[in-house]
C-alpha angles and dihedrals in degrees: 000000000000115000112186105193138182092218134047109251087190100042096222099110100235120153088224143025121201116198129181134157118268142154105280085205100054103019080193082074113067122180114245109217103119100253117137114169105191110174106196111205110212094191095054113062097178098188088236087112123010100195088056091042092054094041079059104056097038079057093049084059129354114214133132092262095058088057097100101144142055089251091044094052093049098043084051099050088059098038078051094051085045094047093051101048127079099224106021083064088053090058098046102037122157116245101249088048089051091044075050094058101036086057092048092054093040092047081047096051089037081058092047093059104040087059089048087046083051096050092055091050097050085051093047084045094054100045089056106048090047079053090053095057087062106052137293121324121233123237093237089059095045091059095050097050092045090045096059119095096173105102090202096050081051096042088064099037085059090056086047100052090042087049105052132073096227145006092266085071097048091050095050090050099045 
């Protein structure tokens, strides 16, 4: 697993940690499974490497002038070519952009549907209230009405209640 982190977890200023299982009680037997943790620190260069200090902070900001190095500008020229196309910046989106995106198009479907959950109160609202000008609504009908989440069924159940004389008819029609 590869962390790369703007702060030092460890607080030894080191430029990298390398983790891997081993026997606490003899250090001589690891544990084979497979698993390396390495967690890179963006913000500690430590001098022991300078290809790695300079990947970092190409990584810590990416900018023309932090490509020192063969592998950064390389690595700029195509984090260039993905920052000024269209689709190419979708693919390759940083997580907090995508977290970004994924909140925008949940806050938009939340809105949707509040307007649609709205929409079935104000009909609910207007069927009784046409109801009401007739005479008193049973208990049974309120429910009914307040229990119905299909516009359409509601919809019709509104030209119903503002066409009857009394509550009887709008029952039987239901």
């Amino acid at each position: 697993m590869i962390n790369i982190l703007d702060y030092d977890p460890f607080g030894k200023g080191k430029a990298k940690y390398h983790f891997h299982n081993m026997c606490e009680e003899d250090t001589t037997i690891t544990y084979p499974d497979g698993l390396d943790f390495y967690y890179f620190i963006t913000t500690a260069p430590d001098g022991e490497d300078s290809e790695l200090d300079a990947l970092l902070k190409y990584i810590a900001n990416s900018r023309e002038e932090n490509a020192t190095t063969d592998l950064t500008k390389q690595l700029h020229k195509y984090v260039t070519k993905v920052k000024t196309s269209p689709e190419e910046r979708y693919r390759y989106m940083t997580w907090g952009e995508y977290i970004d995106f994924e909140t925008m198009d949940a806050k938009a479907e939340a809105h949707k549907e509040g307007l649609a959950e709205g929409r079935i109160e104000s009909k609910r609202e207007d069927i009784i209230e046409a109801l009401t000008e007739l005479d008193t609504v049973p208990h049974s009908i309120l429910q009914k009405i307040n229990s119905s989440t299909d516009i359409e069924q509601l919809r019709k159940w509104h030209k119903i209640a503002i066409s009857v004389n009394n509550i009887s008819a709008f029952e039987e029609k239901m």
